[in-house]
N, C-alpha and C positions, 0 to 999 in steps of 0.2 A: 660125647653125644650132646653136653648140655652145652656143651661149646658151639658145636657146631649149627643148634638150635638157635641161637643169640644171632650168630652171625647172620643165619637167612633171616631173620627176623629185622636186621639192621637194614638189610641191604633192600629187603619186599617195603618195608619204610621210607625210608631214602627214594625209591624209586616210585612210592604215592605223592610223596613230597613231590616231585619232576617233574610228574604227568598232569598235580591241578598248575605248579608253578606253568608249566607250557601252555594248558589250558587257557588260561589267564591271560599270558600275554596275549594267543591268537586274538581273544574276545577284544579287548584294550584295543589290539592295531584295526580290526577290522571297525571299529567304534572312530578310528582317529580317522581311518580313511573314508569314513562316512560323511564325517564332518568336514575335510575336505572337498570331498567329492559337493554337498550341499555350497558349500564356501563357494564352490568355483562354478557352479549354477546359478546360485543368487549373481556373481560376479559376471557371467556371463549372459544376465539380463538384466544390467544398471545401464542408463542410458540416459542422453544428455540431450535436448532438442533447444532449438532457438525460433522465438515467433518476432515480427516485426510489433512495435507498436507506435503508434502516431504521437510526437512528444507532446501534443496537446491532452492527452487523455491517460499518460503516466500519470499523472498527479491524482485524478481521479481512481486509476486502476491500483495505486497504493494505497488511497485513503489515507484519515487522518490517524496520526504514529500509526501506518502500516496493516491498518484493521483488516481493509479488504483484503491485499495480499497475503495476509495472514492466512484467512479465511480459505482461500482458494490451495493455499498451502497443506490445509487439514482436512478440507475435505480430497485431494488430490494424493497427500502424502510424498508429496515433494518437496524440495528446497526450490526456491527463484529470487533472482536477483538479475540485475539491470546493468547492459555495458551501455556504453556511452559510443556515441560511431558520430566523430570529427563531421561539421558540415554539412548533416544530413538532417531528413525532418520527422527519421524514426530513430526510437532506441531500440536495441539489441535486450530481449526479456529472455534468459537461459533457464531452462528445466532441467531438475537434476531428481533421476529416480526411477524406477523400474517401466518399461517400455509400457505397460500398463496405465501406469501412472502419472508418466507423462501424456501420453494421448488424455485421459482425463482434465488435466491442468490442461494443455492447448486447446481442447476447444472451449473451456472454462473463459479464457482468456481472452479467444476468439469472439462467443457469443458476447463477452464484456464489450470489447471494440466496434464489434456491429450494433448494438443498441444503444449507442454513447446517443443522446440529445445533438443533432446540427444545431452547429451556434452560426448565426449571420451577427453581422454589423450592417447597421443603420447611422442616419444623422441628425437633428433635430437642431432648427436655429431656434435658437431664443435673442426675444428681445433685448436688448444692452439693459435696459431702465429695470428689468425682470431677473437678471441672472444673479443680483444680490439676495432674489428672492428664494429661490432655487437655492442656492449653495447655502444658505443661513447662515445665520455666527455660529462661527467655529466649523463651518462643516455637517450643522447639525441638522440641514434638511436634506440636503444631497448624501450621508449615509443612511438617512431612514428611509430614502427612494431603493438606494441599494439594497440597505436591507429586506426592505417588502416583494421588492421586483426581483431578486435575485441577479440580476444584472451586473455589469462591467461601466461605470459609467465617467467619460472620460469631457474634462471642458477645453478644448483648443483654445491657449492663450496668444496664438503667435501668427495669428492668423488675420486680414486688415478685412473688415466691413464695416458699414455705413450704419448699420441698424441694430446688427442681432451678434452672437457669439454660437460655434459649432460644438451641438453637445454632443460626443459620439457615444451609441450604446452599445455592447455586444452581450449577446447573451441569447438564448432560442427565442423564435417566434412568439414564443406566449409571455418571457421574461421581457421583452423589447415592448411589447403591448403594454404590460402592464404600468413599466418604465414610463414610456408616451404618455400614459394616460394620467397616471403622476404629475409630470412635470406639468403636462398641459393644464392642470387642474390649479395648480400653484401659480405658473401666468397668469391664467384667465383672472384670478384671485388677486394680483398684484396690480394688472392693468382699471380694474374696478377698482380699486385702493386710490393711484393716481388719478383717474377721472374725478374720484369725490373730492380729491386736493385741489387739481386743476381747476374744478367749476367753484371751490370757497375761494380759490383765489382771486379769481378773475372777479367776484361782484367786493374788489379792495375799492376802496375810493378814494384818490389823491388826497394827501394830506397838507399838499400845496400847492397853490394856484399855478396852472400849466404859464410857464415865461413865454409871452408875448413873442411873435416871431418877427412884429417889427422892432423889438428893441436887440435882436443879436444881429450880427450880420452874417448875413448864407454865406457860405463857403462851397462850391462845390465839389460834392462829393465822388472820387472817382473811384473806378469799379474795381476790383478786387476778384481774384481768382480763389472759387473754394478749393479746399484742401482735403483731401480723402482722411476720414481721422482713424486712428488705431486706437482700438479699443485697449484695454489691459493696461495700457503704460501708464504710469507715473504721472502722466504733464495731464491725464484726462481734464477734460474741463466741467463746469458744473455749473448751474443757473442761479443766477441772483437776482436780487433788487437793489439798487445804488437808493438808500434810504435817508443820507444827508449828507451836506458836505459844507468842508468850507472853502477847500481849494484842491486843483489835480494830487495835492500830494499828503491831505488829509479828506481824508472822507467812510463813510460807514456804510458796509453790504450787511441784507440780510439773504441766507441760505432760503432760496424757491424748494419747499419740500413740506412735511408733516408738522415744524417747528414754527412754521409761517400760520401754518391754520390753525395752530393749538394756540401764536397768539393773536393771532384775530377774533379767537373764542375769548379768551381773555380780554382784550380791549372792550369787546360789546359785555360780558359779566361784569367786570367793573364800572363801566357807563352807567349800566344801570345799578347799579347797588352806590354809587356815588352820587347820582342824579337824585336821590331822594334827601331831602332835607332830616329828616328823622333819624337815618343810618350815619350823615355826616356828623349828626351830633353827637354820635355815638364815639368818635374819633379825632376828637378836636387835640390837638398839638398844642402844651403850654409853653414849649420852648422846641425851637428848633436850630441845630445844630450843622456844620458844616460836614458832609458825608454818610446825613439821614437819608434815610430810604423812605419817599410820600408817595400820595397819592396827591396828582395834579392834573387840572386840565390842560389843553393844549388848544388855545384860544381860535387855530384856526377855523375847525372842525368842531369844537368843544365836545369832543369825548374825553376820556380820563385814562390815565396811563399811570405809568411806574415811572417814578425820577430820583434821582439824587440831588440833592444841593451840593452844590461848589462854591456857593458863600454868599451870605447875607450881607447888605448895606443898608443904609435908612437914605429915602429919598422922596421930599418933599414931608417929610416928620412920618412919613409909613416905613417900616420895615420889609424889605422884598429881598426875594433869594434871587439868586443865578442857578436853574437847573440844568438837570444834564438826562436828557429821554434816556434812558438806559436800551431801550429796545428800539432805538431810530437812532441816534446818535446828534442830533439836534440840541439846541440849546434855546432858552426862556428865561424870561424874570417873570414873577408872580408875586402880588403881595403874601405874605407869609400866613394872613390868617384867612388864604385860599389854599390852603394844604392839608392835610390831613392825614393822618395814620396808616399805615397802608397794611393792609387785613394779610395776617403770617398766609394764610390761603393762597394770596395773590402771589407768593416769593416761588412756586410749586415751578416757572420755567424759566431755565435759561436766560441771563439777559438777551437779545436778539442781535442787537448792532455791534458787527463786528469793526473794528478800526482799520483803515486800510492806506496804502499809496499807490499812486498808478506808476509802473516799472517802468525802466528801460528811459524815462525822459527825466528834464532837468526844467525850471523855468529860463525864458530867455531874458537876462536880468538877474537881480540879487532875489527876485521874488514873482510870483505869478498876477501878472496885471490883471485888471478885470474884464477886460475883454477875453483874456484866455479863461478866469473863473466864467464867464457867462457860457463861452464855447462848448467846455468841459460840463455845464449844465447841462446845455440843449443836449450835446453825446449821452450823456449818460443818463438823462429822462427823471430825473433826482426827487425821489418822491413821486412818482407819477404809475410804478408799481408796473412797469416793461422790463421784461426780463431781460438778461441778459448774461452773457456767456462769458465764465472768467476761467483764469487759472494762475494761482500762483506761482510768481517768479523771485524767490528770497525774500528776504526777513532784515528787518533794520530793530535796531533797541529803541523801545518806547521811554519817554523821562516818566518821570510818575507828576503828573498832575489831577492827579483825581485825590480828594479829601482824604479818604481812607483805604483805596484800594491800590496797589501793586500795579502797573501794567503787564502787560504780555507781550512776547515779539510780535510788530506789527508785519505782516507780511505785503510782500508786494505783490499789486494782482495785473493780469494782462485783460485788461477789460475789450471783449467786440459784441456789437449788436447784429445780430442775424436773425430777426424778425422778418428782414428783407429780401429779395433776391441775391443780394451783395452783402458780402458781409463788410461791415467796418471796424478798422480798428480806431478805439478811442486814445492811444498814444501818436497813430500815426498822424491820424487827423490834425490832431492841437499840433504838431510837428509842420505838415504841408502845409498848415495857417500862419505859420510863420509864431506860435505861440510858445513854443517850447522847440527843444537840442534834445536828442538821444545822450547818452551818456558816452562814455567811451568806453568800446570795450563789449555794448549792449548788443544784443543777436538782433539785427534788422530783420532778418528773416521771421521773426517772433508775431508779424503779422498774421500767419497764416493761423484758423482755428483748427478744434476738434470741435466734431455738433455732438453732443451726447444729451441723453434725457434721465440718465444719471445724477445722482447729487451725491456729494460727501456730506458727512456729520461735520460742522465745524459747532463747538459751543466754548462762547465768551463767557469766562468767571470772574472778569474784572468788576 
């Protein structure tokens, strides 16, 4: 009996054991096929969508490292990312995420595209003499336009006119305005700049008596075809003064611009601060040296300038220098105890005159006769403060004849006067006159100018 006990006892166990173990499983599978069944629901509403978008306004629509599209990503709950479609003027934008979710992101997307700012492009000529003014050194007015305007702003180098340079803007209506009103603002500013140079210049007053026109003989002068100039290139040419000379193939330009007026401020400051007897003695010279820097007058005009000595003599029992105008390029003798100290003040510009040869010609002869010196005067108006239009053509090694100074490459210039209807060239001329031989080898064509109202920086440290 107690056997028998045990054993139902094993078997009624065993088979509670059975019925949770069965239990259990059912619960388990119907829990896995739940989770399937969820799986394949979620999976049967994942969904992919593709929108056009205009490749000018991806860049915008990702923002900077990807903010925006970020953004649209979390508030949408999707992934997007960008194909690329060969030769065409949209990219392929892919939605990846529940049919819900994408419809959120596409019109996300959408209203982005529709509300983008229209960008137009415009043009704006600036003046040639102006666009130095515009772009600054370094770049550093033309980024702070762009900066302020928000604008695209582009200068057409390759382009040929007479006057002005194509600034192209893009950017919307109001960034193009503001752009405009910028630049405009920096012209107008530039060109009042020039006028106050142009009217100091023009009251210059010959610093030597205009050469007689009966002592050269006329040549006439025949006419000449202008040349459309391009702006940007290299050969541009630039205005000067022919401030002295001795012959076509030594003589001194000074640069027509800011450095002209700062010394004619100079020449009238020292005039009068030398003109007074009381400051002169303040400055009196007990030895003077070959390659000192004075203060001299210049007997024609008797104003007072900056000079060098290139060497003292005694003549007639006085002692007298040889100068050398630092800022004309002219030369004087002076007795020595008409010189004086030249105030550290007065050293503050540039000497002015720069050294020069006229290109492309040769004398006819071992040297240039004086009928071709007188020629080469009348052309080039020498001291007489008529501008005129140069451009460098090569560089020759200067010797060093100056006391204490080095020279510099003297460069060679293409000198024309076009004050006139006709332009002239002042090689060609001395050539037709029978005064001078081109070189061989030299561009006859070299005749023709560019008119620019432009100048370059040149400054003489010799």
């Amino acid at each position: 009996m107690r056997t028998f006990t045990k054993t139902l006892t094993l078997v009624l166990g065993l088979s509670a054991f059975g019925f949770t173990s069965y239990m259990l499983y059912l619960f388990l599978k119907k829990e896995e096929e739940d989770d399937l069944l969820e799986g394949y629901v979620h999976k049967t509403n994942f969904k992919t969508m593709e929108i056009k978008v205009p490749k000018n306004v991806v860049r915008s629509l990702i923002g900077r490292n990807g903010s925006n599209i970020k953004q649209v990503e979390e508030q949408s709950n999707t992934k997007i990312n960008f194909k690329d479609r060969v030769d065409e003027e949209d990219k392929i934008c892919i939605i990846r995420g529940t049919a819900d979710s994408c419809n959120v992101a596409y019109h996300l997307i959408q209203d982005f595209i529709v509300n983008q700012p229209v960008l137009e492009t415009e043009d704006l000529w600036i003046p040639i003499a102006c666009v130095k003014n515009v772009i600054g050194r370094g770049g550093e007015k033309i980024n702070e336009i762009r900066s302020l305007s928000g604008s695209k702003l582009t200068l057409v180098e390759d382009e040929k006119g007479v006057t002005a340079k194509r600034m192209v803007i893009k950017g919307t209506r109001e960034q193009i305005n503001v752009a405009r009103s910028l630049i405009e603002e920096v012209v107008e500013q530039s060109q009042l700049c020039q006028q106050v140079i142009h009217e100091s210049l023009s009251k210059r007053e010959p610093r030597l008596p205009a050469r007689s026109p009966e002592v050269v003989k006329k040549v006439e002068t025949p006419k000449y075809e202008k040349i459309t100039p391009v702006p940007g290139q290299p050969d541009n040419q630039f205005e000067v003064y022919v401030s002295a000379m001795e012959n076509p193939s030594k003589f001194w330009l000074q640069i027509v611009g800011p450095k002209a007026t700062e010394l004619d401020c100079l020449v009238e400051e020292m005039t009068e601060y030398y003109g007074k007897l009381d400051n002169r003695a303040q400055h009196v010279l007990d030895e003077i040296n070959n390659g000192d820097l004075v203060a001299a007058v210049f007997q024609y005009d008797n104003k007072w300038y900056r000079a060098e000595v290139l060497e003292t003599k005694y003549k007639s029992d006085e002692k007298v220098a040889k100068l050398y105008y630092v800022d004309y390029g002219d030369t004087d003798y002076l007795p020595c105890k008409d010189l004086y100290e030249l105030r550290t003040d007065f050293l503050r510009l540039h000497f002015q005159a720069i050294e020069c040869f006229l290109a492309r010609i040769d004398p006819v002869g071992e040297k240039w006769s004086e009928e071709a010196i007188d020629r080469f005067e009348e052309l080039s108006h020498v001291a007489q403060w008529t501008k005129l239009s140069a451009r460098i053509n090569g560089y020759s090694i200067k010797e060093k004849t100056r006391a204490k100074r080095e020279g510099s490459p003297v460069p060679g210039i293409d000198l024309y006067n076009v004050s006139n209807e006709q332009d002239v060239d002042v090689a060609q001329e001395l050539v037709k006159g029978g005064f001078a031989i081109f070189k061989k080898g030299s561009d006859l064509r070299s005749s023709s100018r560019t008119t620019s109202t432009s100048n370059i920086s040149v400054a003489s440290s010799t």
